[in-house]
Steps between C-alpha positions, in 0.01 A plus 500: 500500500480230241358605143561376189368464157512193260419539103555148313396455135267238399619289215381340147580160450629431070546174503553223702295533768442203701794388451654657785266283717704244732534201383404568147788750506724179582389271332483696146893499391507843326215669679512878537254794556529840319294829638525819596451769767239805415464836541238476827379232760539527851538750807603378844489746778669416830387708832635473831184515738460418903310193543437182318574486166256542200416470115335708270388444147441817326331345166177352725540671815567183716709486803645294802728372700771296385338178582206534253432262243287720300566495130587839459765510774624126541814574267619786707376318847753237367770693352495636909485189651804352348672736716381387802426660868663820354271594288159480705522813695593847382420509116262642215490312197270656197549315133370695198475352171461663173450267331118286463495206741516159318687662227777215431769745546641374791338721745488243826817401447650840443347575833695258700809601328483848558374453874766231615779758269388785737406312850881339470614879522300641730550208713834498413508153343696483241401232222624441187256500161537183487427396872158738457415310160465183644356620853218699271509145320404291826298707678227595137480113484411474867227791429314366172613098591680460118864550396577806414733623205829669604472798179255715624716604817838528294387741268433805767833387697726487190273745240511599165525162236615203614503129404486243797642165469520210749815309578505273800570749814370859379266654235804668236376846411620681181423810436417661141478826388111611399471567168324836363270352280343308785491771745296737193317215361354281820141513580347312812184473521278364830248254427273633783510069629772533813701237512610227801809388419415186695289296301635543190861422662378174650293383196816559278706325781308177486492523120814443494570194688136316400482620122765420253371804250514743736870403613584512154325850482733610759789418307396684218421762705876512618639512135285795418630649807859452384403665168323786675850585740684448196279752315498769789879447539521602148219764502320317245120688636356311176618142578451522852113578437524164303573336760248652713216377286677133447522501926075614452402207246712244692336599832110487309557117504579471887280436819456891617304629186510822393221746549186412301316769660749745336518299159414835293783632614733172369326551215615836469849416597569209257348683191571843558792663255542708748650234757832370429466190810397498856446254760307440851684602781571254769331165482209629317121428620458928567729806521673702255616411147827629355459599145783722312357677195631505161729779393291838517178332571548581919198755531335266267510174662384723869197641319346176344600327858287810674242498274450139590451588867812402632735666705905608355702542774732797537790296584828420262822304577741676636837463741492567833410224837412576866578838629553599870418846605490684869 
């Protein structure tokens, strides 16, 4: 009797995001991506059952079979399907999240790396981090139609701080040791707009071949990034929130826009003395910004945020990836 249980952190992004996105990630000499796993995300149960296999999604109730196509199951219907004939008869698949949907933490993605980590073992599959990265790379792009960064399904295989870099052959992961201050002084904070990592990914894709200031953005975007791993390497908390805000006014001038639906709350984070920097997660256009407060102003920053109406969520960075359990 198969049964098995998947937890998998969701991530936040600090800089460089979108760079990891094939072939800006080439193209983009010193390109690299820092983030970081958090303390929740995603639960994966595995059940052996008699009969043809089915899905279950425990945030909106929705199941099926492992053919459906239905948004709420199609990542898990895939992540099944790569395997083949094996996996059609004889399984229970149920995929918990607690985290909100569109958040920009990685959720989908995390999702298809925690369900091919534990379908290679109970199928007894072996694969490599690497070999599910870029099978959780091809088959997302097949689902939304859009390339698909490679990040957001290293962080929950590898865990804790890491910055990713791009040689020819193999994304180069580094890891780097979380500071305190960021772990005490983080605050993310859901916009309450869910965000599709498709559109902005594709509008920020053909920015950079057809627009010659947004391809310039980029690059400016990877030398903050540099600063910001340099920063974290060094446990500089203070200059790596720098950076997070220079990443946040370089992306205001690109084709995904920022929120102006939640512009109070930009307001609040660029004026505030009780923000030290923060920056959109993920390509922007909805989900969860990362803001770290200034020294001792933590319950601060959380109260003005709540009293605005939005939501903190009780997540911080911290070590740990995918986790395999009878």
């Amino acid at each position: 009797m198969t049964s098995l249980t998947i937890h998998a952190p969701v991530r936040v992004d600090l800089a460089g995001g979108t760079l990891d996105i094939w072939p800006i990630s080439a193209i983009v000499p010193n390109a690299v991506t820092l983030n970081c796993t958090l303390s929740d995300g995603i639960t994966i149960r595995i059940n052996s059952i008699s009969g043809p296999s089915t899905l279950h999604n425990t945030n909106t109730g929705e199941m099926g079979t492992i053919t459906s196509t239905h948004k709420d199951l199609r990542l898990a219907a895939a992540a099944m399907g790569f395997f083949g004939p094996r996996t059609k008869q004889g399984y229970k698949v149920s995929v918990h999240s607690s985290v909100p949907g569109g958040s920009g933490l990685g959720t989908s993605s995390v999702i298809l790396a925690a369900l091919l980590s534990g379908l290679s073992e109970v199928l007894e599959a072996p694969m490599t981090a690497m070999e599910i990265v870029r099978a959780a790379c091809d088959i997302e792009a097949g689902i939304i139609a859009c390339p698909t960064g490679v990040q957001d399904y290293i962080a929950p295989l590898f865990g804790g701080m890491n910055s990713i870099r791009f040689p020819a052959g193999k994304p180069l992961v580094t890891p780097i040791p979380i500071p305190d201050e960021l772990q005490n002084r983080m605050v993310l904070i859901f916009t309450g707009v869910s965000h599709d990592s498709a559109v902005p990914n594709w509008e920020l894709l053909k920015g950079f071949f057809d627009d010659l200031a947004v391809k310039n953005a980029f690059y400016q975007l990877a030398d903050i990034a540099n600063q910001a791993v340099n920063a974290a390497e060094t446990g500089d908390v203070n200059r790596l929130a720098r950076y997070m805000r220079e990443d946040y006014e370089i992306r205001k001038s690109l084709p995904v826009q920022l929120l102006p639906q939640t512009k109070e709350l930009f307001y609040l984070l660029e004026n505030s003395s009780f923000v030290e920097g923060f920056r959109m997660c993920g390509a922007a256009g909805g989900g969860t910004v990362a803001a770290i407060a200034a020294k001792g102003c933590l319950d601060s920053l959380k109260t003005e945020v709540t009293e605005l109406g939005y939501q903190v969520l009780p997540l911080k960075p911290q070590n740990g990836g995918i986790s395999i359990d009878p």
